[in-house]
C-alpha positions in Angstrom: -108.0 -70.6 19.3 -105.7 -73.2 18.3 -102.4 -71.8 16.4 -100.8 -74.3 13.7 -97.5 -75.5 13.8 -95.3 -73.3 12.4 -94.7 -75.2 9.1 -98.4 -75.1 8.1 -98.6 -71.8 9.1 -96.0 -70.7 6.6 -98.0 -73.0 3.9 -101.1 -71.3 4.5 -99.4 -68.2 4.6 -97.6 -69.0 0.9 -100.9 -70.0 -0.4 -102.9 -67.3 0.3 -100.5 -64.6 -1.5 -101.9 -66.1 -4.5 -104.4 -64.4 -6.7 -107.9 -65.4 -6.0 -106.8 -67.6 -2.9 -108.7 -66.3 0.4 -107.7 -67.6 4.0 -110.3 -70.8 3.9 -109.1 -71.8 -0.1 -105.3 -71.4 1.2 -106.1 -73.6 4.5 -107.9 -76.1 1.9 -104.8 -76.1 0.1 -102.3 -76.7 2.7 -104.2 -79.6 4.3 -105.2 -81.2 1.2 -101.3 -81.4 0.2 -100.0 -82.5 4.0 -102.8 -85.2 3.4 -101.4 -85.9 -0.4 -98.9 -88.5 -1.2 -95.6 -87.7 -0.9 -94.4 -87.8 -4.5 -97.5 -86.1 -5.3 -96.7 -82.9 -3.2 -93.2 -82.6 -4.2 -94.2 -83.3 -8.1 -95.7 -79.9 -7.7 -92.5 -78.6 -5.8 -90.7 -79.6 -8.5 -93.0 -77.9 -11.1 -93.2 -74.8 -9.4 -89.1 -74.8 -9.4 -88.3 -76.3 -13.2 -91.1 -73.1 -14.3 -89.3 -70.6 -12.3 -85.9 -71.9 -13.6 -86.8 -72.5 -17.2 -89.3 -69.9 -18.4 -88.5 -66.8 -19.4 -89.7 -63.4 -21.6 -89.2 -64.1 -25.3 -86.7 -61.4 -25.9 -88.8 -60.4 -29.4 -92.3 -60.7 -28.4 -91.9 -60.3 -24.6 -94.3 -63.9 -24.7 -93.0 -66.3 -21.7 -91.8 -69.5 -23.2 -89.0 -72.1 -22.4 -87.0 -71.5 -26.3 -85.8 -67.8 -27.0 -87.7 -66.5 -29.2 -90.4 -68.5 -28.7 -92.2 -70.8 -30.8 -94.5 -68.4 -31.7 -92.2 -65.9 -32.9 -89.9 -68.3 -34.7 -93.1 -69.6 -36.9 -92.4 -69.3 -40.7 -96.2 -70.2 -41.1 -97.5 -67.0 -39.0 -98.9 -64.1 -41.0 -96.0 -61.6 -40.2 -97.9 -58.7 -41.9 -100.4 -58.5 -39.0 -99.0 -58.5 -35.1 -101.8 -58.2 -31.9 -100.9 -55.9 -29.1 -101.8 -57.7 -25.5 -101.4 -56.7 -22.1 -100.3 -60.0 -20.4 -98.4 -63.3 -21.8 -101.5 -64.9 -20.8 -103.8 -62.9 -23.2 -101.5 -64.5 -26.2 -102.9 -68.2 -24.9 -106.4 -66.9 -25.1 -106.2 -65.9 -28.5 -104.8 -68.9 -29.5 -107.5 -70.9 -28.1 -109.7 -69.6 -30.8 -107.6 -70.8 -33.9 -108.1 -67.7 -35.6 -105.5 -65.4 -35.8 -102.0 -66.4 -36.9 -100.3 -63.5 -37.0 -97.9 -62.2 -34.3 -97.7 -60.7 -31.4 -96.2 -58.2 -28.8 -96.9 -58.2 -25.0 -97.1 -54.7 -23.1 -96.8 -56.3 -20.1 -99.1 -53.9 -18.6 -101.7 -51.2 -19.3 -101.6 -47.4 -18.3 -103.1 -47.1 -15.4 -101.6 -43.2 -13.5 -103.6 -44.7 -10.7 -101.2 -47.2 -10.2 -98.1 -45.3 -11.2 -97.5 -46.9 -15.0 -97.0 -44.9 -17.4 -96.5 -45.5 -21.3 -92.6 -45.7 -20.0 -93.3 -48.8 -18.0 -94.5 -50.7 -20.5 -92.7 -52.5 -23.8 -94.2 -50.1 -26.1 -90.5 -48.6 -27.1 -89.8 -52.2 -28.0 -93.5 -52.4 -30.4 -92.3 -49.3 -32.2 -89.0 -50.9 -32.9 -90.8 -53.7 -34.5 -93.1 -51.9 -36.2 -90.4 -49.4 -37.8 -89.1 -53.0 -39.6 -91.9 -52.2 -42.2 -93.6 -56.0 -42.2 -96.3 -55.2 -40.6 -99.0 -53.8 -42.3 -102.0 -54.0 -39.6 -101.7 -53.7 -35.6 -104.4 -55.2 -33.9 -105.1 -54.0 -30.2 -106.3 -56.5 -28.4 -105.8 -54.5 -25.1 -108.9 -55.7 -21.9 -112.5 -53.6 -22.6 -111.6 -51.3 -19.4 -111.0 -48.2 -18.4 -107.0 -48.9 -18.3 -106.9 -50.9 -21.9 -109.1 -48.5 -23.7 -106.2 -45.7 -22.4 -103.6 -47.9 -23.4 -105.0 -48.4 -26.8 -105.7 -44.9 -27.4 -102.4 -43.9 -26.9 -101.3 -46.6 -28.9 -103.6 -45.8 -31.6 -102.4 -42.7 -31.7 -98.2 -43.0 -31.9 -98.7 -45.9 -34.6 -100.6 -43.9 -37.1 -98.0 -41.7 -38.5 -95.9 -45.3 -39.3 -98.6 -45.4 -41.8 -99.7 -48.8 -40.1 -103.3 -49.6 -40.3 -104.5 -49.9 -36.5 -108.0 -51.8 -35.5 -109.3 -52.9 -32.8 -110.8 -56.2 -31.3 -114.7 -56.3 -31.4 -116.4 -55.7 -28.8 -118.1 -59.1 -27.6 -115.8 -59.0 -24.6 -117.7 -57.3 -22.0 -116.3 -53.8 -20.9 -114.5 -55.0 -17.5 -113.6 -58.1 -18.7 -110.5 -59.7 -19.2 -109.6 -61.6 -22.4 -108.3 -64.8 -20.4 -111.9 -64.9 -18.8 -113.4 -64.8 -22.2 -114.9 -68.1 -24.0 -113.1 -69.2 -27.3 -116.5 -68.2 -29.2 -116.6 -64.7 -27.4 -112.9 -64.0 -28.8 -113.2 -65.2 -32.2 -116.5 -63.2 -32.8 -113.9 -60.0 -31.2 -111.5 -61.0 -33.8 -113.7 -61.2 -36.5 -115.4 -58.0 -36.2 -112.2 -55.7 -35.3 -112.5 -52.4 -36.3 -110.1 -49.5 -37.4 -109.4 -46.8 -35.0 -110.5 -43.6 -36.3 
């Protein structure tokens, strides 16, 4: 069996750390961009390296953006009274899609998962319960994923928030249990928003 060159090798390699790249998708990869033009290949260099470099955790919201706080956050139009709990910056763009919420919002970064060792320690929730003791929220909505992890995570959540006296609800479902919100059409979230529900 032929071995690449070293170089390609290390692509490949690169390539196939990412999530939901297998071997054949990373080899794909790596010979589409030796066959791409120059300017084209390092155009994406570039990006990867100005996105490292430039994007950061907005230091209110935990969000990634490129402007501390973000735009988001800094808002004046935003519904401040209501904020939406998420477990990844990437769940913040899925709501968004749907143009219906504008309120604000706080990233976990995370669910509780024991399996995995994270506890409610390792995620931001000390930095929520700063927020919330402000007093300008008046509803929380958890918009934590429909699995076993995000309904653990929003339990617990659920339950520390309460005595705040801070109404707490709960997206909808219409995202399937297992699903993840940045898998979920713009229609499936805004019927989830919609129809939240107080947590009893």
């Amino acid at each position: 069996m032929l071995d690449y060159p070293e170089p390609i090798a290390r692509l490949v390699t690169a390539l196939n750390r990412l999530p939901g790249i297998g071997p054949k998708t990373a080899q794909r990869l790596a010979f589409y961009l030796l066959r791409a033009p120059e300017e084209e290949a390092g155009a994406l260099a570039r990006a990867i390296v100005a996105a490292r470099k430039d994007i950061r955790y907005c230091s209110v919201c935990s969000n990634l953006t490129d402007i501390d706080p973000c735009r988001i956050c800094q808002d004046e139009e935003r519904d401040r009274s209501v904020m939406c709990v998420v477990e990844e910056p990437r769940d913040v763009l899925a709501l968004e899609r749907t143009g219906q919420y504008r309120g604000l919002y706080h990233v976990l970064m995370g669910a509780i998962s024991p399996i995995d060792g994270v506890g409610p320690e390792k995620l931001r929730i000390n930095e929520l319960l700063h927020r919330l003791q402000q007093g300008q929220v008046k509803e929380l909505v958890l918009a934590t994923n429909a699995d076993i992890e995000g309904e653990a995570t929003a339990l617990y959540l659920s339950r520390l928030v309460k005595p705040l006296g801070v109404r707490v609800t709960r997206l909808a479902h219409g995202i399937p249990v297992g699903g993840d919100l940045e898998y979920a059409d713009e229609v499936t979230l805004a019927r989830a928003l919609a129809g939240r529900q107080e947590i009893l």
